[in-house]
C-alpha positions in Angstrom: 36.0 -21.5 -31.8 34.9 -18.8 -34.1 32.2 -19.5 -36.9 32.6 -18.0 -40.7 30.1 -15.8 -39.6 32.3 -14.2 -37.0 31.3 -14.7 -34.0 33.7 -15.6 -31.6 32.8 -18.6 -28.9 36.2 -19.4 -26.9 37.0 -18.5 -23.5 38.5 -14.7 -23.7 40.7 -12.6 -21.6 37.7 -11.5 -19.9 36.5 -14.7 -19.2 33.9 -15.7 -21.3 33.3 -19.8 -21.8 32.5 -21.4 -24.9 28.5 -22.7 -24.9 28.3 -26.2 -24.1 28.5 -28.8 -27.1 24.9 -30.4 -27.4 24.9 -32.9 -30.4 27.2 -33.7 -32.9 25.9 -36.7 -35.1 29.0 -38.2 -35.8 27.9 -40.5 -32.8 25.6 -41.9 -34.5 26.8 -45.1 -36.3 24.0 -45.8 -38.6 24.8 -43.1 -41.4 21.5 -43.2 -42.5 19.8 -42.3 -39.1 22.0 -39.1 -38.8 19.5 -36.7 -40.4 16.6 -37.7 -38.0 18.8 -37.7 -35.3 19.7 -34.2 -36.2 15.7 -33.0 -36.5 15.3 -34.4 -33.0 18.0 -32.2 -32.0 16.7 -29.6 -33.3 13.7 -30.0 -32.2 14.8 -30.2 -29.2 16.7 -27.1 -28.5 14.6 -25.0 -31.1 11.4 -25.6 -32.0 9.1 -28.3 -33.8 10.1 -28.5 -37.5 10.5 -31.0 -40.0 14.0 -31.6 -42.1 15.0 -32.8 -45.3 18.3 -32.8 -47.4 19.2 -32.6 -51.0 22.3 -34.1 -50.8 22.5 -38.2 -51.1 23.8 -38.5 -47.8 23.4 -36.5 -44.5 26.2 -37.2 -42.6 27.4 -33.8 -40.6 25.6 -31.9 -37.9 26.8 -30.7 -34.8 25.3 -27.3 -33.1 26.7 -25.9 -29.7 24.0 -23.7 -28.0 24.7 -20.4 -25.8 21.8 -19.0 -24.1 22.2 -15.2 -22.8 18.8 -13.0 -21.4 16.0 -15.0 -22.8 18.2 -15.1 -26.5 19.5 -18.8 -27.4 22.1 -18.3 -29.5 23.4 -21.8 -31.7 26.2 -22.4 -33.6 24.9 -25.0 -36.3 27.6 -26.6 -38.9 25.7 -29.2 -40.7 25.1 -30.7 -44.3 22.5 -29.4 -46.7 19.3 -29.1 -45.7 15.9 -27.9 -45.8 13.7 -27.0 -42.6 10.2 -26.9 -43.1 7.6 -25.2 -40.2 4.2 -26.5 -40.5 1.1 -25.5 -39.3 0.7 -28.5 -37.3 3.7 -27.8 -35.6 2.4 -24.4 -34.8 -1.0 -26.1 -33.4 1.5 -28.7 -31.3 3.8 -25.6 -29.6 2.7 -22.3 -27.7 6.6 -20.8 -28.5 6.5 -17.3 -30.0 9.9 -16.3 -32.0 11.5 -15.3 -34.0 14.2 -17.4 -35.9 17.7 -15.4 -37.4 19.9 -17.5 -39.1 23.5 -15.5 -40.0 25.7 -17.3 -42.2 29.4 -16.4 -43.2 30.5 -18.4 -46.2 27.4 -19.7 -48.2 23.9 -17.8 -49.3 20.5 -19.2 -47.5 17.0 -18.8 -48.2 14.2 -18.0 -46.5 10.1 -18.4 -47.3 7.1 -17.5 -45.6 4.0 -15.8 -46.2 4.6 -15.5 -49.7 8.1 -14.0 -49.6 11.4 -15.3 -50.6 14.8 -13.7 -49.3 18.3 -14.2 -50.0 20.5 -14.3 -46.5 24.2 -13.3 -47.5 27.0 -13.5 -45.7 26.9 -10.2 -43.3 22.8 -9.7 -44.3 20.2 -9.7 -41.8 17.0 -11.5 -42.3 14.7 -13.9 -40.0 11.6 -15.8 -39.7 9.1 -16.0 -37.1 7.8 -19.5 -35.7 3.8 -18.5 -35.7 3.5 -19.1 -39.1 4.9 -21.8 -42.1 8.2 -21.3 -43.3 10.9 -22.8 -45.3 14.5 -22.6 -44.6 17.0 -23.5 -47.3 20.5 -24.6 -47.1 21.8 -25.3 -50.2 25.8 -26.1 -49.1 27.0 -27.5 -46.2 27.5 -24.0 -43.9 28.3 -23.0 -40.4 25.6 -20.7 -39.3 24.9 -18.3 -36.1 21.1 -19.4 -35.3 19.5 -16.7 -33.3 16.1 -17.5 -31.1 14.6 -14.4 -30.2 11.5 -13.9 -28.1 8.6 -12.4 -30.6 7.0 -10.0 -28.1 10.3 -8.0 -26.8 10.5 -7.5 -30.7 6.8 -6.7 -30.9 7.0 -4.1 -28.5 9.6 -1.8 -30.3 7.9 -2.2 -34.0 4.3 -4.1 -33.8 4.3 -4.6 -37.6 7.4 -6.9 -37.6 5.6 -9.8 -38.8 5.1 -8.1 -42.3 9.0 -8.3 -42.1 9.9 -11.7 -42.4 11.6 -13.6 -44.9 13.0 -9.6 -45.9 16.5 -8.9 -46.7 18.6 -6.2 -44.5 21.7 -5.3 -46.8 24.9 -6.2 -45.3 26.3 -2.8 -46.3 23.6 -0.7 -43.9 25.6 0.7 -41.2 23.1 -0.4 -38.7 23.4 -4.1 -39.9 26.7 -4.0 -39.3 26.4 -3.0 -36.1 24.2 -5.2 -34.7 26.1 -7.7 -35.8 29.4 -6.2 -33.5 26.8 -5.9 -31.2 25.8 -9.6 -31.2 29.4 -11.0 -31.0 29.9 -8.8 -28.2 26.7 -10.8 -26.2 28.6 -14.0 -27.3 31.8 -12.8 -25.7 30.7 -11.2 -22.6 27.0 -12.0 -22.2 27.7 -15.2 -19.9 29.1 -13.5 -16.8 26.8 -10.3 -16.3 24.9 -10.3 -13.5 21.0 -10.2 -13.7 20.7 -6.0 -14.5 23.1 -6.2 -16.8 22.0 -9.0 -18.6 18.5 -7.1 -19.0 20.0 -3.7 -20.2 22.3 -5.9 -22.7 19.1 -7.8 -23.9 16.9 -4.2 -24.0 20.2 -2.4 -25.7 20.1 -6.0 -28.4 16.4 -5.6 -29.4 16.6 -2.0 -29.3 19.8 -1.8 -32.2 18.0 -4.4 -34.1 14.6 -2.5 -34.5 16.5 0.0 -35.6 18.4 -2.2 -38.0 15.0 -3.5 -39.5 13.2 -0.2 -39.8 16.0 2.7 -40.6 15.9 3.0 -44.3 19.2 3.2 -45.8 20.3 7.2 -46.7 17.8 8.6 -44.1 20.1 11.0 -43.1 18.6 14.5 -44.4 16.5 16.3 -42.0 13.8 16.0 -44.4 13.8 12.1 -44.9 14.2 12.0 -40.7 11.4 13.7 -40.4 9.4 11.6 -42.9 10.8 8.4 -41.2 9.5 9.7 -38.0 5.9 10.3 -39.1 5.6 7.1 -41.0 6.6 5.2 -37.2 3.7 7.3 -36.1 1.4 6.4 -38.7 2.3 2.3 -38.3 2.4 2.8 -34.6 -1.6 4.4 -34.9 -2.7 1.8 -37.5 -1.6 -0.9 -35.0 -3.2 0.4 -32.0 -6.7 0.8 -34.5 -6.8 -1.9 -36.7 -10.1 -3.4 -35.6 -11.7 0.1 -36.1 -13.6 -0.4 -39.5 -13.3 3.7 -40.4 -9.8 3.4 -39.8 -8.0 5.0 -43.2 -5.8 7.6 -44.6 -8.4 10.5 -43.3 -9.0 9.3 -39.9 -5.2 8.7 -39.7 -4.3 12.0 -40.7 -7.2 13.8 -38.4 -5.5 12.5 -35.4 -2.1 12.9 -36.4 -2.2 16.2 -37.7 -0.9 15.2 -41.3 -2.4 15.6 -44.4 -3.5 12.5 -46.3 -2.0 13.9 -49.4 1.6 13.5 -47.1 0.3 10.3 -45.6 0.3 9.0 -49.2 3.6 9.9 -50.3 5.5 9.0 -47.5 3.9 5.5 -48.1 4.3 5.7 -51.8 8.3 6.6 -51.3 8.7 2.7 -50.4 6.2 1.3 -53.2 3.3 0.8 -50.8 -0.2 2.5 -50.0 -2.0 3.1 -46.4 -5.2 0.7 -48.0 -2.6 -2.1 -48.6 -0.8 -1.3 -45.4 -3.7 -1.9 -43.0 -5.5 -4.7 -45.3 -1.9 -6.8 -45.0 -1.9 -5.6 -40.9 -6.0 -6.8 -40.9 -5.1 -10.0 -42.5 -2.4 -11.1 -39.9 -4.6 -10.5 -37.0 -7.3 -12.4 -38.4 -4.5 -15.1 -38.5 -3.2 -14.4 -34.9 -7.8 -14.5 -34.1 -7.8 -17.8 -35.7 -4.5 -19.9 -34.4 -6.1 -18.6 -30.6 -7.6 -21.5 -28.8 -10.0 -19.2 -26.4 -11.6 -17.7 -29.9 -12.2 -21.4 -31.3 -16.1 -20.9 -30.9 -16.3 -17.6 -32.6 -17.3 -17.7 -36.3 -15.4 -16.7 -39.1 -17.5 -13.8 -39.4 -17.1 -12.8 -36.0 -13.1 -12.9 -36.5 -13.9 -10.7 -39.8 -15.2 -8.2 -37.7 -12.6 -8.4 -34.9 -9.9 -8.0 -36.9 -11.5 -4.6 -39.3 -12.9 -6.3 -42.0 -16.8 -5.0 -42.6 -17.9 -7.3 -45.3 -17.3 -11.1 -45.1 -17.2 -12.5 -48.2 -13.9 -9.3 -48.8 -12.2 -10.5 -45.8 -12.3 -14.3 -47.0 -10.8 -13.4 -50.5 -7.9 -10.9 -49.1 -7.0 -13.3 -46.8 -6.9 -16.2 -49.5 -4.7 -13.7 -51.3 -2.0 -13.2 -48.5 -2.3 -16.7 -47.2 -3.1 -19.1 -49.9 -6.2 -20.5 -48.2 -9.2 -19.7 -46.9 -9.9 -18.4 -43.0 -11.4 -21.5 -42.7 -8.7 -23.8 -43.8 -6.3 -21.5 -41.7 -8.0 -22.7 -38.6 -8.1 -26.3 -39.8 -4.5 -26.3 -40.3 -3.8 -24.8 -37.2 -6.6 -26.5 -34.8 -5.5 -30.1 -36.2 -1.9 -29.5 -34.0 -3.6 -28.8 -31.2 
């Protein structure tokens, strides 16, 4: 079987099996328990979520699953819907991933934290499940749905949460590969043996990183270079981002750049170091607040913790990314738990 999206399921010459058909909702005969049925399902081989539909009638789901090296890999061909993450879900599951959904006939749409993307067929976007999200499905599509575990991705580029619910072009070479790349695991990533496995899974995560943070035409010397230093720069703001000095003249003291470069390297993609590290301060808080152990620290204390000197500026930039307050953030979250 081979989805719109390309990616090819069906025993090969070389032996690969097709993934083992887990639900299809067709079974059930009350039409008008088919769309819990299909939650439940996904639920079950995902993660905690709610669903809804636009359409008048949800009548069509049925998702095959393929697990490789720690990397569930679904087929999903289902009716419209929408797939809503809550924080109370969060506070109900300790899973950490991160959610790619690659479609191959109709457009989807992602949400979270305050960003909307377009997923085209051939574009490369995701989610991740430590945080709200919306997933929209406006047309009854087959979809690749690809689970991936958050730290392996964490490792190669700690800032990956500021990525979410961001378009990857379909035209980037390095999209494209990735995407070879990933039908490849769906062909052949069944029989390897236990080494191989791991360097396919290291050689997966590894192309993707690159995917995400290669910018497209970085080609010249020059602009290698730049792209270079500015992985050096993220790299040093993540490792620092409690240190309340931490800025564009610390950053360039122990880097051995100028701030004057620090800035436009920044500036090239529309951003600034100060709104770089505020956005990196603010999801720490968040990861501060959502852990159990820290429950009896104060919101002041997490302030602190996460680089924020004054209080009363870390409760209104964190309204400002989030939408609510630090304190409703661990509300949200603690009432799952």
């Amino acid at each position: 079987m081979k989805d719109r999206a390309g990616f090819d399921f069906e025993t090969t010459g070389h032996g690969a099996t097709a993934p083992v058909t887990k639900v299809d909702i067709s079974s059930v005969v009350r039409v008008g328990s088919r769309l819990a049925a299909w939650r439940d399902a996904l639920n079950n081989y995902y993660y905690p979520l709610d669903l809804s539909t636009p359409a008048t009638a949800f009548s069509v789901g049925h998702l095959s699953v393929h697990d490789v090296a720690e990397i569930r890999i679904g087929v999903l061909d289902s009716d419209p819907m929408t797939v809503t993450r809550r924080p109370a879900h969060i506070g109900r599951s300790d899973d950490d991933f991160f959610m790619m959904p690659i479609t191959g006939s109709h457009s989807l749409y992602l949400t979270q934290r305050t960003r909307e993307c377009q997923v085209r067929p051939g574009d490369l976007a995701f989610i991740g499940t430590g945080d709200p999200y919306v997933y929209g499905q406006p047309d009854r599509t087959l979809i690749t749905a690809v689970r991936l575990p958050a730290g392996m991705l964490r490792e190669r580029v700690p800032w990956i949460d500021d990525m979410t619910a961001r378009q990857c072009q379909r035209e980037q070479p390095l999209v494209q590969m990735f995407h070879e790349f990933l039908r490849s695991i769906t062909r052949h990533g069944a029989h390897l043996s236990g080494p191989e496995a791991k360097f396919l899974r290291h050689t997966l995560f590894d192309l993707l990183a690159l995917a995400l943070t290669v910018p497209a035409g970085a080609a010249t010397e020059e602009s290698s270079v730049r792209f270079a230093n500015r992985q050096r720069i993220l790299h040093f703001i993540e490792e620092h981002i409690s240190d309340p000095d931490l800025g564009s003249a610390l950053i360039a003291a122990r880097l051995g750049l100028s701030p004057r470069y620090i800035q436009k390297i920044f500036a090239e993609r529309g951003e600034t170091v100060t709104e770089t590290i505020r956005k990196r301060r603010v999801i720490q808080a968040q990861q501060l607040l959502r852990n159990r152990n820290l429950a009896g620290k104060s919101l002041q204390e997490i302030s602190y913790l996460a680089g924020f000197v004054d209080p009363a500026y870390f409760s209104r930039v964190f309204r400002q990314e989030t939408s609510m307050s630090p304190g409703e953030y661990r509300r949200l979250h603690a009432a799952g738990f």
